[in-house]
C-alpha positions, 0 to 999 in steps of 0.5 A: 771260176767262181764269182760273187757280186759286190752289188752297190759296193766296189771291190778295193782288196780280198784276202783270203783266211790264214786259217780257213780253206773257204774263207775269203774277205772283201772290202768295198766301198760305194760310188768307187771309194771317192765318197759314201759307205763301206761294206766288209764281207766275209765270203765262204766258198762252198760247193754252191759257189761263193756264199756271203756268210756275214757283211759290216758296213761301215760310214765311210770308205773301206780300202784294205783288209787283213786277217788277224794271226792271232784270232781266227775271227778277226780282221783289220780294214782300213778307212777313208776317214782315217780310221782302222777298225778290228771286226769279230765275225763272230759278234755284233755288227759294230767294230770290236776296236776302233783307232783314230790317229791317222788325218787322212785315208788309211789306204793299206792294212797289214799283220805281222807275220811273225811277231803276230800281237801287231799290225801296221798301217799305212795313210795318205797324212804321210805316216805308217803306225804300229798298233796292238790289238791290246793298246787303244794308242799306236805303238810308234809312228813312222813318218815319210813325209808323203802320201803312202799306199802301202806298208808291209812288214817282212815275213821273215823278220819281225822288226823290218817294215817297207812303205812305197810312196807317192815320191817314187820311194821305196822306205824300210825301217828297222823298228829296232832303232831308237826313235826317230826311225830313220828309213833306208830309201830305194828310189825306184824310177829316179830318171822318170819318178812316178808314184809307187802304189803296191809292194810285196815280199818273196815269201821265200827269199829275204831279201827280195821285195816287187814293187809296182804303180803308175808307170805300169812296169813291176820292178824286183829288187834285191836289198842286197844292192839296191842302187837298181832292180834286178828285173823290170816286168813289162806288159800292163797297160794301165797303173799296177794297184796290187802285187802279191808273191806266191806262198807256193813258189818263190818265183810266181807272182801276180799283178792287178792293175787297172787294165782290168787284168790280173797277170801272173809272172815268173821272175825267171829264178826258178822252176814254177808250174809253168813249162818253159816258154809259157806265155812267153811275154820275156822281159829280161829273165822273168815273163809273164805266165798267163793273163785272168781278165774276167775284170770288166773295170779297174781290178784292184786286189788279189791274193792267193790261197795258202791252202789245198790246190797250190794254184787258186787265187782271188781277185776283185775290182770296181766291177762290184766282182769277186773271182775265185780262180785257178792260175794254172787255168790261164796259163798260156793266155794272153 
């Protein structure tokens, strides 16, 4: 495993390049978010270990990142004072753009996958917003009428967007409608509600997303039929905060939670790098493959490589902690 201190700044989400093997991004923020600076850092993974190549701070709060698909230097970060702001790495250490619409924090950033001019944003004021690079105003709102941690748009399509929410909601808006966007509604816990704060897409299956939060249970869910999940992943024993599909397996996905773990699952669709049996926390069809927990506070994101060695993610969390680690490393562990 590789590490790097975020020393005075708490870990929020990493990310790694679309482009580079050994780029990483961080954003963190001081005295765990609730009030002070953020500070964006651009990691390199060398043979030396993790090495800062560059750091942005930033006034207030950072929660949330994302690479540009369009610019190799570029990134997006979400703020707690309702700002996005674009970085160059390869420029100045002020924003190249800065948007200010959103009235509350900016809690998730992230790029269209497929139509890679936009971005989109998700706030605390109860609205997502689309944005270009290229416009200095947003391209379109999205209300949801509540506090919302995370907005994704789909990889497979460029006009469909998914938002989870503190109502215990699941939204997906079809950009192509007529404004106002109505939103298809998924409740995700109707019997006991509890706050959503992390959703991800399958890479590989259209229609599946996972979504997780305060009562700890990882949900999948077929959109096909979406009046129940087709899987519920139990094992974590504080609030999810992070989700993230594997791009190497459509069955793999890994959890950050406050529990100070990051756990790797298998959805129990298909075969992955695991034998059968491994870590065998069976829960319906899925289970849980291994457990990384060299977090020693909140963990709150994780991503995986798109590069190289199919198994290597990232995490970081309140711990002031970057880990670079292989996830066939922790399999079996619990």
């Amino acid at each position: 495993m590789l590490h790097y201190r975020t020393e005075g700044y708490n870990g929020y989400a990493v990310k790694y390049s679309p482009f580079y093997d050994s780029r990483i991004a961080c954003v963190a923020s001081a005295n765990f978010g609730l009030v002070g600076n953020g500070r964006l850092y651009i990691l390199s993974l060398t043979a030396a270990g993790i090495v800062a190549e560059k750091w942005f701070d930033t006034q207030d709060s950072l929660y949330d990142v994302a690479f540009s698909e369009l610019h190799e230097n570029q990134l997006a970060v979400a703020s707690g004072d309702g700002s996005i702001k674009l970085f160059d790495t390869t420029l100045t250490e002020l924003p190249v753009a800065s948007w200010q619409e959103h009235t509350r924090e900016v809690f998730s950033v992230n790029w269209n996958l497929v139509d890679k001019s936009t971005f989109c944003s998700a706030s605390w004021d109860g609205s997502v917003k689309i944005w270009s690079p290229q416009s200095q105003r947003s391209l379109q709102t999205l209300p949801t009428t509540s506090c919302t941690y995370s907005a994704l748009f789909s990889p497979h399509t460029p006009h469909l967007l998914s938002a989870v929410s503190s109502d215990s909601t699941l939204r997906l808006f079809d950009l192509r409608a007529p404004p106002p966007q109505p939103a298809t509604l998924v409740p995700i816990s109707p019997t006991a509600p509890a706050e959503v704060l992390t959703h991800d897409w399958n890479k590989y299956r259209p229609d599946v997303l996972a979504t997780a939060g305060v009562d700890k249970v990882i949900r999948t869910w077929d959109l096909r039929n979406p009046a129940r999940p087709v899987l519920e992943l139990v094992g974590h024993e504080y609030a999810v905060r992070r989700l993230a599909w594997s791009p190497h397996w459509g069955d793999v996905l890994a959890s950050a939670s406050y529990d100070m773990t990051v756990r790797v699952w298998s959805d129990g669709t298909g075969s992955s790098l695991a034998a059968p049996g491994v870590g065998a926390a069976a829960v319906g069809n899925g289970r849980m493959l291994g457990v990384m927990d060299r977090h020693t506070e909140f963990c709150a994101g994780v991503d995986w490589c798109l590069f190289g060695g199919e198994g290597w993610a990232a995490s970081t969390g309140w711990d002031e902690s970057v880990w670079v680690w292989d996830v066939g490393g922790i399999m079996g562990s619990r």
